[in-house]
Short mmCIF file of the C-alpha atoms (twelve columns), coordinates in Angstrom:
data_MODEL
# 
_entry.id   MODEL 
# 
loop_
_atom_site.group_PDB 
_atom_site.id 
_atom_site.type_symbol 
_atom_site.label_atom_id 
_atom_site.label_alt_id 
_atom_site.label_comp_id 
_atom_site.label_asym_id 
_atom_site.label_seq_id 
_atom_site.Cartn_x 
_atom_site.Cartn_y 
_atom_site.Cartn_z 
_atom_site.pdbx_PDB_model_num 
ATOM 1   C CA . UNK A 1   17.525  -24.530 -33.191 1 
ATOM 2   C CA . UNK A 2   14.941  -24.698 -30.558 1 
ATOM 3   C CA . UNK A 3   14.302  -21.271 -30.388 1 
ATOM 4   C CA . UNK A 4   13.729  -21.185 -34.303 1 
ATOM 5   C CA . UNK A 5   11.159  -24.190 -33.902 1 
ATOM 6   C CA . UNK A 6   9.666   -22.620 -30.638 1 
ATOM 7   C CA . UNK A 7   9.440   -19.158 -32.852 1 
ATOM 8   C CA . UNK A 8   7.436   -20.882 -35.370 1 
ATOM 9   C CA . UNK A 9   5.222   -22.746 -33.667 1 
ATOM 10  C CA . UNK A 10  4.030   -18.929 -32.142 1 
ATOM 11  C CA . UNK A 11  3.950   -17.467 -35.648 1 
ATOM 12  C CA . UNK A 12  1.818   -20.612 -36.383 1 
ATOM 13  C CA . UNK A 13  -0.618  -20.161 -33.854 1 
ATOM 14  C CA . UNK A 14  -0.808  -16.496 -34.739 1 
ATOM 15  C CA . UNK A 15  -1.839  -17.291 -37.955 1 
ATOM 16  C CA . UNK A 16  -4.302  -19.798 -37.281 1 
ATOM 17  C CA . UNK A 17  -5.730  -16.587 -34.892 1 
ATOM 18  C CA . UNK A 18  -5.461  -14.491 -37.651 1 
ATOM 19  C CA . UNK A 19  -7.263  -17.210 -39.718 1 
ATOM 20  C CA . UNK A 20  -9.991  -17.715 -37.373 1 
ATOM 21  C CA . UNK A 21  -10.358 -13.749 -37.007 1 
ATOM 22  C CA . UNK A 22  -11.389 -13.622 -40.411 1 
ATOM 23  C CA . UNK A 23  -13.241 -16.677 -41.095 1 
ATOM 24  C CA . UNK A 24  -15.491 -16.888 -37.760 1 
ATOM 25  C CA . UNK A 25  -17.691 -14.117 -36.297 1 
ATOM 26  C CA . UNK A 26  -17.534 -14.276 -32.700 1 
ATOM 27  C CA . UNK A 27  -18.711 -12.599 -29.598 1 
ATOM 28  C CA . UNK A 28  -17.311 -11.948 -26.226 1 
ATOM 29  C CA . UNK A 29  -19.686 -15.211 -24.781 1 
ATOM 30  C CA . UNK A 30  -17.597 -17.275 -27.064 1 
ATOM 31  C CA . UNK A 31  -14.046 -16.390 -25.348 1 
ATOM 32  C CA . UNK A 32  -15.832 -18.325 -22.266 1 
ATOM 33  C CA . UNK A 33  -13.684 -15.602 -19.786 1 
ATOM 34  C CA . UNK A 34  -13.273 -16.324 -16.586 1 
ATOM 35  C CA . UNK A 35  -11.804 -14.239 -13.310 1 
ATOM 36  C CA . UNK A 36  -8.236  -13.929 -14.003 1 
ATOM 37  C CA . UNK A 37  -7.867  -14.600 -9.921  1 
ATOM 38  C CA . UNK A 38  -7.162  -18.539 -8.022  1 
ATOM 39  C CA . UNK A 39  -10.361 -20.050 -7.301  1 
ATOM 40  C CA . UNK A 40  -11.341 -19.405 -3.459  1 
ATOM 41  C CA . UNK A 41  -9.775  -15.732 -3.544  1 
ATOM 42  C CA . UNK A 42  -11.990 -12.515 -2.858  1 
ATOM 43  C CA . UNK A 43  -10.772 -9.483  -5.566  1 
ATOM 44  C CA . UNK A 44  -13.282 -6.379  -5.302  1 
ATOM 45  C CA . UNK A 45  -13.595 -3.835  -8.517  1 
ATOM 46  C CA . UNK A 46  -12.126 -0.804  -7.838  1 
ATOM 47  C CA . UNK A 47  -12.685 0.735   -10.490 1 
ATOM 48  C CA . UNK A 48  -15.329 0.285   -14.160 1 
ATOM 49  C CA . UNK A 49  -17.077 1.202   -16.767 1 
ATOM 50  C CA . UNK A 50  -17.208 5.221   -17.878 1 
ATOM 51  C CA . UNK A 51  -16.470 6.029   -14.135 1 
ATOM 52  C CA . UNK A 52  -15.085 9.523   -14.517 1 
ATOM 53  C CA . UNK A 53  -15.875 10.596  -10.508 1 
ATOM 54  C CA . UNK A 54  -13.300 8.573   -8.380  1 
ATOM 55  C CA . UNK A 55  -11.604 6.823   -11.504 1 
ATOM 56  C CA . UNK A 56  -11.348 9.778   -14.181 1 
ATOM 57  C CA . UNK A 57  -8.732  7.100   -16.085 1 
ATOM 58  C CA . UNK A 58  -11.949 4.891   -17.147 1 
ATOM 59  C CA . UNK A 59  -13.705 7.841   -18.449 1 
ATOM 60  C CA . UNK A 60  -15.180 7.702   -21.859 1 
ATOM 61  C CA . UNK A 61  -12.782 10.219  -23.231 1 
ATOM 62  C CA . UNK A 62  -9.607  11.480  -21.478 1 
ATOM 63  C CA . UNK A 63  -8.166  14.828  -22.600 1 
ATOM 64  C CA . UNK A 64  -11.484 14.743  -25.222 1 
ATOM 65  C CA . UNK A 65  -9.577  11.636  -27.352 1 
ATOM 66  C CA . UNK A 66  -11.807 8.381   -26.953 1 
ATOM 67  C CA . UNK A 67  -10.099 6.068   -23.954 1 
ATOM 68  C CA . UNK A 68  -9.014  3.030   -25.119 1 
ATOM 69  C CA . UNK A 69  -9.192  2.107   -21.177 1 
ATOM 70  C CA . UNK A 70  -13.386 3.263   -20.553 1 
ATOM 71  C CA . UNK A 71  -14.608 -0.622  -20.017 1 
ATOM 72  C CA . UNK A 72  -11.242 -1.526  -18.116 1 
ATOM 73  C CA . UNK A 73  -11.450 -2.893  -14.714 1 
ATOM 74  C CA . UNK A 74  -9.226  -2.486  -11.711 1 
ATOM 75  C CA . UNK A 75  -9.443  -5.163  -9.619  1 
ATOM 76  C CA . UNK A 76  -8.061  -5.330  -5.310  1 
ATOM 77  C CA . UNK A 77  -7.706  -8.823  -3.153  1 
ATOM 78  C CA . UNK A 78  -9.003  -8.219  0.208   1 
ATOM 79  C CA . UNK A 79  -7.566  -10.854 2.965   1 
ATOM 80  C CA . UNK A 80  -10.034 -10.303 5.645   1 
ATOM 81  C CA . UNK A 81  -12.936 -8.774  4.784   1 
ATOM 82  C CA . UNK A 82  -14.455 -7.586  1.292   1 
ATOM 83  C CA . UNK A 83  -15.607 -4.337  2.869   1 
ATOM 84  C CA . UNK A 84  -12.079 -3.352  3.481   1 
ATOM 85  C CA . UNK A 85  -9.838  -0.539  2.181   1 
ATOM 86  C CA . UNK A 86  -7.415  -1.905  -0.688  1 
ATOM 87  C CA . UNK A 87  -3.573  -2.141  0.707   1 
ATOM 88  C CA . UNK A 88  -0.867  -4.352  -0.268  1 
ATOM 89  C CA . UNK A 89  -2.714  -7.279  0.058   1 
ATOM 90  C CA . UNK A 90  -2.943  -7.994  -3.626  1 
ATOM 91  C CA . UNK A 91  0.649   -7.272  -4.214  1 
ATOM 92  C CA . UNK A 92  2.313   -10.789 -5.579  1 
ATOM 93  C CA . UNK A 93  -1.241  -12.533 -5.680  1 
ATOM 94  C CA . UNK A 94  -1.825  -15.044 -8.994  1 
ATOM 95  C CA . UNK A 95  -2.844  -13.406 -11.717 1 
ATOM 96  C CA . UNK A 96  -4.584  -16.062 -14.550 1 
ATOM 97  C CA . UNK A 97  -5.116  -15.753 -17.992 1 
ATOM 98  C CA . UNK A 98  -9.353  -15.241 -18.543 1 
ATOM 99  C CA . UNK A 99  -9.247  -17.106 -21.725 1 
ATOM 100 C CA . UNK A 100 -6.409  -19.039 -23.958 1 
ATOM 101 C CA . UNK A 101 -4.550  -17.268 -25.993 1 
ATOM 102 C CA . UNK A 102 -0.871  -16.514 -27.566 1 
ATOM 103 C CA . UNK A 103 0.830   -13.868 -24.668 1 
ATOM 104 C CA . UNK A 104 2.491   -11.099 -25.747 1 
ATOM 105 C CA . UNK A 105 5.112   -9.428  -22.570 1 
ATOM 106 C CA . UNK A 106 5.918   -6.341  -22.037 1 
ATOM 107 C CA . UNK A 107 8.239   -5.210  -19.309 1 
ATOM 108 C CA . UNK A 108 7.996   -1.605  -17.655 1 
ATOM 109 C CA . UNK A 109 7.360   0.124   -21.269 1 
ATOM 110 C CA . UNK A 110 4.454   2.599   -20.245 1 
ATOM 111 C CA . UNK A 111 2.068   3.876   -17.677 1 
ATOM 112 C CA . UNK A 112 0.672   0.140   -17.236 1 
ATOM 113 C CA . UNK A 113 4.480   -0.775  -16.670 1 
ATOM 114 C CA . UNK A 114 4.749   -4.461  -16.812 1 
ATOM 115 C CA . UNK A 115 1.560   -6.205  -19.079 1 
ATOM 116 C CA . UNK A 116 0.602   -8.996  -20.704 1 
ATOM 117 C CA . UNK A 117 -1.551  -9.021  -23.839 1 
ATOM 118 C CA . UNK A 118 -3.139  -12.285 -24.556 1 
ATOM 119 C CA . UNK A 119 -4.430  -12.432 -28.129 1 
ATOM 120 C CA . UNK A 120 -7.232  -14.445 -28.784 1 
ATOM 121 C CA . UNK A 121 -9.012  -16.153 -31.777 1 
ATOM 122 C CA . UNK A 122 -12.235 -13.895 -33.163 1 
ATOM 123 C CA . UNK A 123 -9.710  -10.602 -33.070 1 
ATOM 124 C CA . UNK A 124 -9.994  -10.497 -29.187 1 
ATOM 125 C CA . UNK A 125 -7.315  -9.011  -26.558 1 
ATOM 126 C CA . UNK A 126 -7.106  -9.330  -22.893 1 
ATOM 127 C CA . UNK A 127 -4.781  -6.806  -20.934 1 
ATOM 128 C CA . UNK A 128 -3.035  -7.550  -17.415 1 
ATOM 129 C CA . UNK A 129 -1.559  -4.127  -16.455 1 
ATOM 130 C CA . UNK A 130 0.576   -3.138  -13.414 1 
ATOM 131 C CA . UNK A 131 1.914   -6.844  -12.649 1 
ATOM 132 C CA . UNK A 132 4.814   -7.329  -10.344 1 
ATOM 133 C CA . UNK A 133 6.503   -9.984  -12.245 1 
ATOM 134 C CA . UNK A 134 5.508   -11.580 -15.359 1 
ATOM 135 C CA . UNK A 135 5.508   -15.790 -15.256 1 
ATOM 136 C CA . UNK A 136 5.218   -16.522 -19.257 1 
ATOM 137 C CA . UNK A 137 7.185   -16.322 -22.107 1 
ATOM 138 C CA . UNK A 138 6.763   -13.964 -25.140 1 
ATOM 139 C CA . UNK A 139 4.863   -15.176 -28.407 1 
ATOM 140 C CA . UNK A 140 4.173   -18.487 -26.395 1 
ATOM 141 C CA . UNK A 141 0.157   -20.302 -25.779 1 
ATOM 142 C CA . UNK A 142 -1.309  -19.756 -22.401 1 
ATOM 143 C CA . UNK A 143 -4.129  -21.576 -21.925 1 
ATOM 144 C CA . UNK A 144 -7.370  -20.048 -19.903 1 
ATOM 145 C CA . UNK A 145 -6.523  -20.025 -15.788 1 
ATOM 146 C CA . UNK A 146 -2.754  -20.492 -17.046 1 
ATOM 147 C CA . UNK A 147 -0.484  -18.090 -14.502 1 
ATOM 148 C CA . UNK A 148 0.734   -15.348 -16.676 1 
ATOM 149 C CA . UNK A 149 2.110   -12.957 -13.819 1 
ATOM 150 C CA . UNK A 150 2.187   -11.711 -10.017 1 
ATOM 151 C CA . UNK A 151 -0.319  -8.398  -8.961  1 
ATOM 152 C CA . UNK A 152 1.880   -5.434  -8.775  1 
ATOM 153 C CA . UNK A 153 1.839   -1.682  -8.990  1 
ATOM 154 C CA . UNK A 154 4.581   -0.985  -11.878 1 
ATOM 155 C CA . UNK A 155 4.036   1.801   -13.616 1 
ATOM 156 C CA . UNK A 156 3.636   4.059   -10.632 1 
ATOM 157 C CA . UNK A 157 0.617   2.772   -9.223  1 
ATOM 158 C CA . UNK A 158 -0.125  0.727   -5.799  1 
ATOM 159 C CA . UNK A 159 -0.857  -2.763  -6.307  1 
ATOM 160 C CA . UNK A 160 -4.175  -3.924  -7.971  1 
ATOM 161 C CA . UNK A 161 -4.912  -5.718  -11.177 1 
ATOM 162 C CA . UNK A 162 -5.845  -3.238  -14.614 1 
ATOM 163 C CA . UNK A 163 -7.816  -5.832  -16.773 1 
ATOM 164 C CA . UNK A 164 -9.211  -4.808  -20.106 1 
ATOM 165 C CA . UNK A 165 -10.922 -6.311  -23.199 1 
ATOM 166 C CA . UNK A 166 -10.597 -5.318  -26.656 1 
ATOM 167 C CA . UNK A 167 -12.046 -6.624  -30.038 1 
ATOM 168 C CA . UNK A 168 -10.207 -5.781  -33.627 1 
ATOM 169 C CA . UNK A 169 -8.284  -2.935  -31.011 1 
ATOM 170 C CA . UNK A 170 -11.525 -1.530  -30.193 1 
ATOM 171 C CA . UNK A 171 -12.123 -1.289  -26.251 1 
ATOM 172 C CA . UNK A 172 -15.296 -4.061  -25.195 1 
ATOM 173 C CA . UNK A 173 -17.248 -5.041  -21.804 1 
ATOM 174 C CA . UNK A 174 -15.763 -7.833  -20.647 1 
ATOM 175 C CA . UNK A 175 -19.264 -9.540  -19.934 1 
ATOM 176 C CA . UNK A 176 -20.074 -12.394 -19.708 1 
ATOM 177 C CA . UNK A 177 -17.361 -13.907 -17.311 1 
ATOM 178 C CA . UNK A 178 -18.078 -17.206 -15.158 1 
ATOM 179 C CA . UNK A 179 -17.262 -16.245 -11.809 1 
ATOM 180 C CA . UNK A 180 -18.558 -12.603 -11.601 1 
ATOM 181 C CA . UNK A 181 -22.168 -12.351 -10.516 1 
ATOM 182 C CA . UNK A 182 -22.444 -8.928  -9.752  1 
ATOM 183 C CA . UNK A 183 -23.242 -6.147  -12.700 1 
ATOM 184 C CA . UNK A 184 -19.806 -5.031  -13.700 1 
ATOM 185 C CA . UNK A 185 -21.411 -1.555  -15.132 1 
ATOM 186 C CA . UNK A 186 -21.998 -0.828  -11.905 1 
ATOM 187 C CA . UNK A 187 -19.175 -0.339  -8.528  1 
ATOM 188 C CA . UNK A 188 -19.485 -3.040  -5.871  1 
ATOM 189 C CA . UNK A 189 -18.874 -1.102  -2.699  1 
# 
């Protein structure tokens, strides 16, 4: 019985998403998305936009399809300094949701191996790729900052953070996001 209610109080929000999806025109400055990181922590992009030298998997196209990946970020936690080679220092780090939203889990499925979607209102998706452990439930509301997971490298990968925005399924910058100052179009080495 309180699974049943639990169920439909998901498929409710869902539809008030899919409500608001039609009804209000919205752009990425009105998800408010912030870092998905703790406050205080140092995480350095890897890899971003259309970077097909060192990071051919955020290329515009990939195998000449479109890459539903090309504004994706990859994101490393540096302990010491932020000049310093990525290692395992991410690995079981906090990972946060950027903005509210209804999750969606998905355990060890695919190349990202265990993800979190987070479906927001205005027909926007956030993507947490590669996690270690997932900490929320399926078809439940996360609210923005909410833990949804540990950093991992599932999905054959060492440990970082794959973030990624999409609109109507459609792959978007995730600018504007409080707590990231630099240009994300460009590397931060």
């Amino acid at each position: 019985m309180v699974r049943k209610r639990k169920l439909m109080a998901s498929l409710v929000w869902f539809a008030v998403l899919a409500l608001f999806s039609e009804t209000f025109a919205m752009s990425v400055g009105d998800l408010h998305l912030k870092l998905p990181f703790s406050s205080g922590t140092t995480w350095k992009t890897e890899c971003v936009y259309d970077d097909s030298g060192d990071c051919w998997t955020h290329g515009e196209y990939i195998n000449g399809k479109p890459n539903k990946d090309r504004y994706a970020l990859d994101f490393n936690y540096y302990k010491i300094e932020p000049d310093s080679n990525p290692s395992d220092d991410d690995l079981g780090m906090s990972i946060r949701a950027a903005a509210s939203g209804l999750a969606e889990v998905h355990e060890g499925t695919t190349g990202y191996g265990n993800y979190v979607l987070v479906h927001h209102i205005g027909g926007y998706v956030t993507r947490y790729a590669h996690l270690q452990s997932i900490t929320v439930k399926d078809k439940t509301w996360i609210g923005r900052g909410q833990e949804i997971g540990k950093c991992g490298g599932s999905g054959g990968y060492s440990p970082h953070l794959h973030f990624a925005l999409y609109k109507d399924g459609n792959p978007v910058k995730p600018e504007p996001m409080d707590g990231y100052n630099e240009p994300i179009s460009k590397r931060t080495k």
